[in-house]
FITOR-123286 format. One record per residue (C-alpha): chain; x, y, z. Coordinates in steps of 0.05 Angstrom, whole numbers, plus 5000, padded with zeros to 4 digits. Layout:
N
@chain A&xx X&yy Y&zz Z
...
//
This chain:
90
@chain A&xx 5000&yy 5000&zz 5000
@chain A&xx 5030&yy 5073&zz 4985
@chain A&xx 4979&yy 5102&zz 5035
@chain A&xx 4965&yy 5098&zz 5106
@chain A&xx 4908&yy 5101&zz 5152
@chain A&xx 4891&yy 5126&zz 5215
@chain A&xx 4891&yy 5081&zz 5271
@chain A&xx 4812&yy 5088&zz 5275
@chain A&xx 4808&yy 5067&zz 5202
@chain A&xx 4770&yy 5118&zz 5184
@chain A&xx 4829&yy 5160&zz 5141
@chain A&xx 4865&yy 5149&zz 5088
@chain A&xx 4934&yy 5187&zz 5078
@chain A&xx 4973&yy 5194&zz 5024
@chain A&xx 5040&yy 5231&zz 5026
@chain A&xx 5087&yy 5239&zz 4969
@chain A&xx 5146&yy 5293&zz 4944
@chain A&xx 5113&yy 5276&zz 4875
@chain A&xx 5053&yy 5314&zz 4885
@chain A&xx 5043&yy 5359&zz 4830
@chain A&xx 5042&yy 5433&zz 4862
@chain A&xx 4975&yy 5468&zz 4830
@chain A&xx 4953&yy 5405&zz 4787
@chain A&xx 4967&yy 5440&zz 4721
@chain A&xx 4920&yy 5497&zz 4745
@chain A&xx 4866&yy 5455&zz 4770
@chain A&xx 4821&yy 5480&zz 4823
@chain A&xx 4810&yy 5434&zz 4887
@chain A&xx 4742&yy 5425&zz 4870
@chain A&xx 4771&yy 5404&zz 4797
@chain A&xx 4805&yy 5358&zz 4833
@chain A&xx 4751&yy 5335&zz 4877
@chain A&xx 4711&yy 5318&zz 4817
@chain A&xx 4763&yy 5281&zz 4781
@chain A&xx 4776&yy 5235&zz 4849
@chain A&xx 4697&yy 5226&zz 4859
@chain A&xx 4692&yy 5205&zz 4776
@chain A&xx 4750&yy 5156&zz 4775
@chain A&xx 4735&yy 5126&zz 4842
@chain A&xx 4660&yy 5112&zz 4838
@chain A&xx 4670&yy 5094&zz 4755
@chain A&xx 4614&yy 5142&zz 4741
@chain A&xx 4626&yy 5204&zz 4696
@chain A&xx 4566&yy 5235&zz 4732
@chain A&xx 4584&yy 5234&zz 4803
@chain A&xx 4579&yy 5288&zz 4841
@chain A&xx 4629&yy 5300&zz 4891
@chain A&xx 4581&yy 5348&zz 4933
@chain A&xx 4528&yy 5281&zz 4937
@chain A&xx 4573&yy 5230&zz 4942
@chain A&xx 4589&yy 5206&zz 5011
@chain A&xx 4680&yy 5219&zz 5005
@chain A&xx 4713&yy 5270&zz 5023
@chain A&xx 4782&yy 5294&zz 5003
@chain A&xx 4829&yy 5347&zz 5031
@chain A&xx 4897&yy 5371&zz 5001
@chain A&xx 4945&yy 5407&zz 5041
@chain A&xx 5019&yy 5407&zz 5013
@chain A&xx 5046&yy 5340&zz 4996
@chain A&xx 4993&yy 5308&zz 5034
@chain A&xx 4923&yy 5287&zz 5013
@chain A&xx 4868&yy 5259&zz 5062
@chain A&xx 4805&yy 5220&zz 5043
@chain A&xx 4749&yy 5201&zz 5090
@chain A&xx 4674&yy 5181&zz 5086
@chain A&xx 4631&yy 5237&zz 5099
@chain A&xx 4582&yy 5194&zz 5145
@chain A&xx 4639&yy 5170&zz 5190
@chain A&xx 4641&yy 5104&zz 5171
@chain A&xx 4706&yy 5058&zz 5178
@chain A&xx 4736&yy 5050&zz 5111
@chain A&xx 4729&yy 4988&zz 5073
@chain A&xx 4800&yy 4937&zz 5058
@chain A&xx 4764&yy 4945&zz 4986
@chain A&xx 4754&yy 5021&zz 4984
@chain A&xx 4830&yy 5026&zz 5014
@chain A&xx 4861&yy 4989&zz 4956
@chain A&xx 4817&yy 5030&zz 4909
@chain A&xx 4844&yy 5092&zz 4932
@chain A&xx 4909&yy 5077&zz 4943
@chain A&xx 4917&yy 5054&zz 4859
@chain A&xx 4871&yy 5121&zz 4843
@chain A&xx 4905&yy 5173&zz 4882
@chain A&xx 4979&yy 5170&zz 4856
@chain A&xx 4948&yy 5169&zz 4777
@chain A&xx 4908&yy 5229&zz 4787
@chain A&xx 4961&yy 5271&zz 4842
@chain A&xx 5026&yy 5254&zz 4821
@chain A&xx 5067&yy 5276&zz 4767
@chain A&xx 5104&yy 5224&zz 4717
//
């Protein structure tokens, strides 16, 4: 796994030096939107109404389930391959 999660299981974090700085002029929300697309498989998700939520700050990134939940072993791995092709540079 590149990422790590919080001992309550409930965040995933994913640090890198690779992280491109300002995403080819990409807004957050841009951002947002991409994750939310890629990760649910669904060109029409919305990342406002979908229940993940991602923070960027620096060279770190933080994703979490809006309603609290524990993260799944199957969401983790998801995440983990999506993040790096949509954050880092090549």
């Amino acid at each position: 796994m590149r990422g790590t999660i919080s001992n309550d299981k409930r965040v995933y974090i994913y640090e890198s030096p690779f992280l491109k700085q300002g995403e080819n002029g990409l807004s957050l929300n841009q951002l947002r939107a991409i994750f939310i697309k890629t990760f649910l498989n669904n060109q029409r998700a919305k990342y406002v109404a979908e229940n993940y939520a991602l923070e960027k700050e620096k060279r770190k990134i933080s994703i979490w389930r809006k309603d609290g939940k524990v993260l799944s072993e199957d969401e983790v791995l998801k995440i983990d391959m999506i993040v790096p092709q949509i954050f880092e540079t090549n």
